[in-house]
Biopython code that builds the backbone (N, CA, C, O; Angstrom):
import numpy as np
from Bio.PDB.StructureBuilder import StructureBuilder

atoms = [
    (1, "UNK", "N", (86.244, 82.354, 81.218)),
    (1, "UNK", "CA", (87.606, 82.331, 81.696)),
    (1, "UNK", "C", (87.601, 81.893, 83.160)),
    (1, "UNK", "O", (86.704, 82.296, 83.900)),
    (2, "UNK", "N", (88.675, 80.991, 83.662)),
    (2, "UNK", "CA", (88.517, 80.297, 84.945)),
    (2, "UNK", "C", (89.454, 82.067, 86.272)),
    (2, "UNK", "O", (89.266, 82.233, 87.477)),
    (3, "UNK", "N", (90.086, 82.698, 85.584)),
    (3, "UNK", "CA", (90.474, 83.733, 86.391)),
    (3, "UNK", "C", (90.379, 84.596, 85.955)),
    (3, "UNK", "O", (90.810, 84.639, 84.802)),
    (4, "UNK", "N", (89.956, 85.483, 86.354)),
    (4, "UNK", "CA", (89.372, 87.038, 85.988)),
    (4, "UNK", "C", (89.731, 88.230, 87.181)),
    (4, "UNK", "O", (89.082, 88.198, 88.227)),
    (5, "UNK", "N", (90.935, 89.426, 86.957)),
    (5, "UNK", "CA", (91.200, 89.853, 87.888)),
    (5, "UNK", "C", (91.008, 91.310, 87.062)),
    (5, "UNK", "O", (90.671, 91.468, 85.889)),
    (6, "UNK", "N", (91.367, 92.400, 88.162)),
    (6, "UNK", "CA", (91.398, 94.219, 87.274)),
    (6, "UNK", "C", (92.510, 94.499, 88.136)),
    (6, "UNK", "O", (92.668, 94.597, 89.353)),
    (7, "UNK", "N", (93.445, 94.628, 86.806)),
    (7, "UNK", "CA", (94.558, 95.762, 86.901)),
    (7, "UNK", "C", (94.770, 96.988, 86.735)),
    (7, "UNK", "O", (94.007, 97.554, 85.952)),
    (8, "UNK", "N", (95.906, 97.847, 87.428)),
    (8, "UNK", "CA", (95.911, 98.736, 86.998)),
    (8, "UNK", "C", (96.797, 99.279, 86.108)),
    (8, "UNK", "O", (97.912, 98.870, 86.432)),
    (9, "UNK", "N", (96.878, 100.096, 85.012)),
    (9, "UNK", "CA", (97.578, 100.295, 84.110)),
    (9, "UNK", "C", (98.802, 101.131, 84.419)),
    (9, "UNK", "O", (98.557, 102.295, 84.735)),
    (10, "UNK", "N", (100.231, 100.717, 84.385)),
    (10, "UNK", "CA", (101.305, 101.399, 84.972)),
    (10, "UNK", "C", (102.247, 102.057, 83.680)),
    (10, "UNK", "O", (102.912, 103.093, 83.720)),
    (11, "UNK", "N", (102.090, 101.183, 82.618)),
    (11, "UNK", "CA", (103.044, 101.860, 81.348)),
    (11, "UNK", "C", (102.239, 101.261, 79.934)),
    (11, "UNK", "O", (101.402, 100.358, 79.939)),
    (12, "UNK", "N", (102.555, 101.751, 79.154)),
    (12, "UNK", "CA", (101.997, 101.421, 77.977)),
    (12, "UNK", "C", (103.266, 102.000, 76.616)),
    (12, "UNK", "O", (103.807, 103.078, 76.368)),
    (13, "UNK", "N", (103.304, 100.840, 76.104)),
    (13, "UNK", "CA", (104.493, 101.240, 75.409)),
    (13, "UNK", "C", (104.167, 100.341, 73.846)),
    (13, "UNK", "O", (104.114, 99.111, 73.877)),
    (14, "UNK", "N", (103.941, 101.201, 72.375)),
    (14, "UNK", "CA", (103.643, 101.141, 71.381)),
    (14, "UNK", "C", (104.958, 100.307, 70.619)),
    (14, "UNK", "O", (106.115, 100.721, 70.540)),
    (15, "UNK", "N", (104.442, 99.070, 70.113)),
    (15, "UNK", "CA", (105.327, 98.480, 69.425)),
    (15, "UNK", "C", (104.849, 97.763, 67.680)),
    (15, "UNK", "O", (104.582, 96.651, 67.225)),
    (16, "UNK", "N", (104.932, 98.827, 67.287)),
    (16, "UNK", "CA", (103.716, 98.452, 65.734)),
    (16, "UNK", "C", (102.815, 97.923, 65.890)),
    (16, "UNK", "O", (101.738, 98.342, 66.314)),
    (17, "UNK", "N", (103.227, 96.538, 65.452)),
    (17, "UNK", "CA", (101.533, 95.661, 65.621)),
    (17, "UNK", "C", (100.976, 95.091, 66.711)),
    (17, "UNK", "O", (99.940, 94.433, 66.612)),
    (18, "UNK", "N", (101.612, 95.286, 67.887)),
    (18, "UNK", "CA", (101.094, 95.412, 69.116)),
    (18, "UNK", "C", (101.150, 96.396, 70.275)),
    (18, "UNK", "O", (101.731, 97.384, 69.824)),
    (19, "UNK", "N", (100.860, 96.590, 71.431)),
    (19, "UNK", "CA", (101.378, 97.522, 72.522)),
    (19, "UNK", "C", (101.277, 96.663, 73.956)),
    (19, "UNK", "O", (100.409, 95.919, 74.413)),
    (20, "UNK", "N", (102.505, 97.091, 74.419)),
    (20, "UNK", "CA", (103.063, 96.169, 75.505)),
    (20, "UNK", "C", (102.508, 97.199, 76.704)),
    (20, "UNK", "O", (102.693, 98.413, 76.783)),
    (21, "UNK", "N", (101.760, 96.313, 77.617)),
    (21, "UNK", "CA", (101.131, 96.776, 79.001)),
    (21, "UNK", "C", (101.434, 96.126, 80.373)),
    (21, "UNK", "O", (101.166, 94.971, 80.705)),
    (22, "UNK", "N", (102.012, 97.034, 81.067)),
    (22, "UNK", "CA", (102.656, 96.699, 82.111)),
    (22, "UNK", "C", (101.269, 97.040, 82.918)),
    (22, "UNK", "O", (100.510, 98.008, 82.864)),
    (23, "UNK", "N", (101.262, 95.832, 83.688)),
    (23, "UNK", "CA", (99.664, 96.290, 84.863)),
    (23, "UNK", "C", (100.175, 95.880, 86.715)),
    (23, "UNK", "O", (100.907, 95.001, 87.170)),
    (24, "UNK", "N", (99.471, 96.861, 87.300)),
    (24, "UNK", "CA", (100.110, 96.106, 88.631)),
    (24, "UNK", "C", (98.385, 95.312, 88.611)),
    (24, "UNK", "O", (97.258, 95.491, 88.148)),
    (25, "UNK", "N", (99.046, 94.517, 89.328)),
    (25, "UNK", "CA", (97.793, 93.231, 89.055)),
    (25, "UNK", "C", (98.325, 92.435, 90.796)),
    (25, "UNK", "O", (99.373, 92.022, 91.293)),
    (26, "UNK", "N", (97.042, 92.555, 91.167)),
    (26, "UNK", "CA", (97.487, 91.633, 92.781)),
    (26, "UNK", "C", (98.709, 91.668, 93.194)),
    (26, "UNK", "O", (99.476, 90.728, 93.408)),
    (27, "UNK", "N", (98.961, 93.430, 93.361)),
    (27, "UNK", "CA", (100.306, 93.749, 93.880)),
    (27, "UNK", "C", (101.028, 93.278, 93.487)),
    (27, "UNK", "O", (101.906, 92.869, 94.246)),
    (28, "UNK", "N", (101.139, 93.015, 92.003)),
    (28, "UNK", "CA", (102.897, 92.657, 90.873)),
    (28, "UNK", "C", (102.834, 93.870, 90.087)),
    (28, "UNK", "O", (101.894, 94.094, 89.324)),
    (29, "UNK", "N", (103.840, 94.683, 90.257)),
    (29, "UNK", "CA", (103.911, 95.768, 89.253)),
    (29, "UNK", "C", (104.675, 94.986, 88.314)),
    (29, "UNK", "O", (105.359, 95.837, 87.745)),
    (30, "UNK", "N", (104.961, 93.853, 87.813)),
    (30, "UNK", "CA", (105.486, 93.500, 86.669)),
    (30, "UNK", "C", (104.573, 92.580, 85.664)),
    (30, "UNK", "O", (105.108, 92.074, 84.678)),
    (31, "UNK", "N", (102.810, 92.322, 86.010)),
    (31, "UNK", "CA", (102.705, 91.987, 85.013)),
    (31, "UNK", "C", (102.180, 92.270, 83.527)),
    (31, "UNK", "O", (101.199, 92.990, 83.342)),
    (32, "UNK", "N", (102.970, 91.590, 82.346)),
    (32, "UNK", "CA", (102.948, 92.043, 81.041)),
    (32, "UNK", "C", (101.703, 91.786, 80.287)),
    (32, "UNK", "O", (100.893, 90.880, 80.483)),
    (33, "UNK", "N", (101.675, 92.666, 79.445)),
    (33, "UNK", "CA", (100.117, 91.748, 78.380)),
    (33, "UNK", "C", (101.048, 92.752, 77.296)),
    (33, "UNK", "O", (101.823, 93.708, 77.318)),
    (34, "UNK", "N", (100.297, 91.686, 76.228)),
    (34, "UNK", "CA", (101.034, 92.115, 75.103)),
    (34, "UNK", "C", (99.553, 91.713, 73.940)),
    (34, "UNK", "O", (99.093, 90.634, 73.566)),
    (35, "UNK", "N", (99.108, 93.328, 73.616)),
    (35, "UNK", "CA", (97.800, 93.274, 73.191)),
    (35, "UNK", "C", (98.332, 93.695, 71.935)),
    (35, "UNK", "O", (99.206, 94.527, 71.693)),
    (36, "UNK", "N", (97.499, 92.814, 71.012)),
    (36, "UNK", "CA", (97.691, 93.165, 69.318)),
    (36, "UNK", "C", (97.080, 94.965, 69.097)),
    (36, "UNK", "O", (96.308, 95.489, 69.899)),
    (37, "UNK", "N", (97.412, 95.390, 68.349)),
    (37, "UNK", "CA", (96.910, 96.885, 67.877)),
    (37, "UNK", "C", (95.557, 96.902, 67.218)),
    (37, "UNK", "O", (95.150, 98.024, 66.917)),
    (38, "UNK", "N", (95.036, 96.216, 67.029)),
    (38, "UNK", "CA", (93.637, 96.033, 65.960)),
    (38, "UNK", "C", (92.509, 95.592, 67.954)),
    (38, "UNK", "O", (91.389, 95.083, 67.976)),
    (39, "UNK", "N", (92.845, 95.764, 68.482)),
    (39, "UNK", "CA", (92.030, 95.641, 69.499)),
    (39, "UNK", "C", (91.823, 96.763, 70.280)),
    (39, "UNK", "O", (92.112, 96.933, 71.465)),
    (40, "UNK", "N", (91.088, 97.794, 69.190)),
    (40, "UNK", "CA", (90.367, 98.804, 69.063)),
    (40, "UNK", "C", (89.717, 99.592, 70.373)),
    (40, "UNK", "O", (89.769, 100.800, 70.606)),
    (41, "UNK", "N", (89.002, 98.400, 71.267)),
    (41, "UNK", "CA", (87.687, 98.982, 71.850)),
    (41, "UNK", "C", (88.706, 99.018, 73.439)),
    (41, "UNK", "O", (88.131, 99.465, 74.432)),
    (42, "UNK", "N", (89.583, 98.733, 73.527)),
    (42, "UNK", "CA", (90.715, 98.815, 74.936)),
    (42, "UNK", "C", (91.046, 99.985, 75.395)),
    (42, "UNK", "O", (92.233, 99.924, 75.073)),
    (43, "UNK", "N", (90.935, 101.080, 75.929)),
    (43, "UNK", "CA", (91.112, 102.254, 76.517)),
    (43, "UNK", "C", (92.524, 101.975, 77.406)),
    (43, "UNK", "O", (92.692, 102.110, 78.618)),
    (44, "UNK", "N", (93.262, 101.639, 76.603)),
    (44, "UNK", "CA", (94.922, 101.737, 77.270)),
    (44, "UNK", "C", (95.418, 102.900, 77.756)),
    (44, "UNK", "O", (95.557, 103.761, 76.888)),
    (45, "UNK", "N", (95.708, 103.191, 78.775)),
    (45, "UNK", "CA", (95.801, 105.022, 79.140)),
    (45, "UNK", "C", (96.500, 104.541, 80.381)),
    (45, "UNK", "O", (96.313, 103.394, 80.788)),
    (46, "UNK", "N", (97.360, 105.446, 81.038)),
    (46, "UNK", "CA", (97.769, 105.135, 82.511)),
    (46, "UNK", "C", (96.914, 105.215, 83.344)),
    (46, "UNK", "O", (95.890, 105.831, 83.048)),
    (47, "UNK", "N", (97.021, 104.738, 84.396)),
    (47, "UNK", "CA", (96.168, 104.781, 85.551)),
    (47, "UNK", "C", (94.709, 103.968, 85.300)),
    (47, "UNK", "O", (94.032, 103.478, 86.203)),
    (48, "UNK", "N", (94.339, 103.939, 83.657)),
    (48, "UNK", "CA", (93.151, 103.476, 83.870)),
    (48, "UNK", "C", (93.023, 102.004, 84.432)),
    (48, "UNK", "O", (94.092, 101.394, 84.443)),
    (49, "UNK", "N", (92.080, 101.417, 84.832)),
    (49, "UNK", "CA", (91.826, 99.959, 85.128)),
    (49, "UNK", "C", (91.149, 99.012, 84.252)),
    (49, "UNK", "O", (90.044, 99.260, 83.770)),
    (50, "UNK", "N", (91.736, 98.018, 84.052)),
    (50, "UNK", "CA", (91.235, 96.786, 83.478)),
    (50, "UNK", "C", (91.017, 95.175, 83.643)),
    (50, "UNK", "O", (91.695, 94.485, 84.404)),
    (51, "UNK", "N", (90.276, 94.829, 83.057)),
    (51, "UNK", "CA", (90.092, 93.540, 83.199)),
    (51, "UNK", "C", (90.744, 92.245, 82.678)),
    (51, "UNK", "O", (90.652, 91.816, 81.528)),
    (52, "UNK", "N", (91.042, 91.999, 83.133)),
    (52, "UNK", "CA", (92.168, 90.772, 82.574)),
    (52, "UNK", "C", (91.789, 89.513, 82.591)),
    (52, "UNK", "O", (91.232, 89.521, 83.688)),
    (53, "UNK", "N", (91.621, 88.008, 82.052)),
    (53, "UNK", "CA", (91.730, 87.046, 82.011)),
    (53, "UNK", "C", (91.799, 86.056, 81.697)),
    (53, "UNK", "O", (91.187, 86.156, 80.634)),
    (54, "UNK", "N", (92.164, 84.758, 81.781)),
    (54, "UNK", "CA", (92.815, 83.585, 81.660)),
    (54, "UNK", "C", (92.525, 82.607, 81.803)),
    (54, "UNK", "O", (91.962, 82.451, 82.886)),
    (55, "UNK", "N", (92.677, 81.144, 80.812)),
    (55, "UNK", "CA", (91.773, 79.990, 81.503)),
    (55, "UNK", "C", (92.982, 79.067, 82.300)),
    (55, "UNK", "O", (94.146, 79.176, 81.915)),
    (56, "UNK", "N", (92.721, 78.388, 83.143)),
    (56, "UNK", "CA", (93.439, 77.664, 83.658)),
    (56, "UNK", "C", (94.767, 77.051, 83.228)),
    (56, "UNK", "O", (95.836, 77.143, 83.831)),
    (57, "UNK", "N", (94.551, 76.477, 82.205)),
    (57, "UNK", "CA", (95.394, 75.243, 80.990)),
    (57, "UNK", "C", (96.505, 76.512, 80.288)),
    (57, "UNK", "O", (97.447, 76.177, 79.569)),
    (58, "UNK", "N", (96.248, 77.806, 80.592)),
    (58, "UNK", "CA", (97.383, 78.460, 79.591)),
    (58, "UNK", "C", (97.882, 79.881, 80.800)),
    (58, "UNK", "O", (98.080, 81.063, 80.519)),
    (59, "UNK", "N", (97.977, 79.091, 82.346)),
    (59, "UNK", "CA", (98.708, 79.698, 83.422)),
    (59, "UNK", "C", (99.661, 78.571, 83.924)),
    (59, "UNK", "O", (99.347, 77.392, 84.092)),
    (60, "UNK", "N", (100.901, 79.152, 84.136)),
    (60, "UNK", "CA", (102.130, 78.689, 84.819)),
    (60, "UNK", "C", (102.822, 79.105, 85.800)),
    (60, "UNK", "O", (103.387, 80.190, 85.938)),
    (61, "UNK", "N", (102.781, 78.413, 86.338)),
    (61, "UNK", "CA", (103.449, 78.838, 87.952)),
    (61, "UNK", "C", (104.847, 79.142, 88.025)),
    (61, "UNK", "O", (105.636, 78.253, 87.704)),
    (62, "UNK", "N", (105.191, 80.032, 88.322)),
    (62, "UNK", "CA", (106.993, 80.180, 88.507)),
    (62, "UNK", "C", (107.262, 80.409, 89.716)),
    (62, "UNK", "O", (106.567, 81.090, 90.470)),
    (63, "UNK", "N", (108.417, 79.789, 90.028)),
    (63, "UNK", "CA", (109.393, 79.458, 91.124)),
    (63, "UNK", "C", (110.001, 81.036, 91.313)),
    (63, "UNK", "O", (111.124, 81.241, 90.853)),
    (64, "UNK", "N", (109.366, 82.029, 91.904)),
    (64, "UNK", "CA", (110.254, 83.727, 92.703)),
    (64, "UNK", "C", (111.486, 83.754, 92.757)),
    (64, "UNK", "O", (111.962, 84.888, 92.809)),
    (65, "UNK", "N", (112.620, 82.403, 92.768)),
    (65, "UNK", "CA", (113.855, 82.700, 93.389)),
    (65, "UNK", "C", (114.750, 82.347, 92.190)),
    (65, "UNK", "O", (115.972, 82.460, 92.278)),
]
sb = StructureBuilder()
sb.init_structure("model")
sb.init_model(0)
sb.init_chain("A")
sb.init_seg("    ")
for serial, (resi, resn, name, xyz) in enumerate(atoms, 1):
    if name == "N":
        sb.init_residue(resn, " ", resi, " ")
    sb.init_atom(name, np.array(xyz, "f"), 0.0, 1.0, " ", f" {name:<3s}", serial, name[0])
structure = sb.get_structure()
């Protein structure tokens, strides 16, 4: 993966076949991951920390305003 950062886990919220994770990540308390439920070995819990990442070709830049 070309970016590799550790967040921290702020909410975790169960949605059947997946669970939606709010992480503060390089001081954004808003960003989302949206992890399928069959991905077992993830210790989703508040506060805990994780590893996150992404290859280049499937990040997009947005305009703040």
């Amino acid at each position: 993966m070309d970016n590799n950062q550790t967040g921290k886990i702020e909410e975790v919220i169960y949605h059947g076949d997946h669970t939606r994770v709010r992480l503060d990540l390089l001081g954004n308390k808003e960003f989302i991951l949206k992890v399928p439920n069959s991905s077992n070995e993830l210790d989703l819990k508040l506060g805990n920390e994780i590893k996150v990442g992404w290859n280049s070709q499937d990040a997009r830049a947005l305009d703040p305003k």
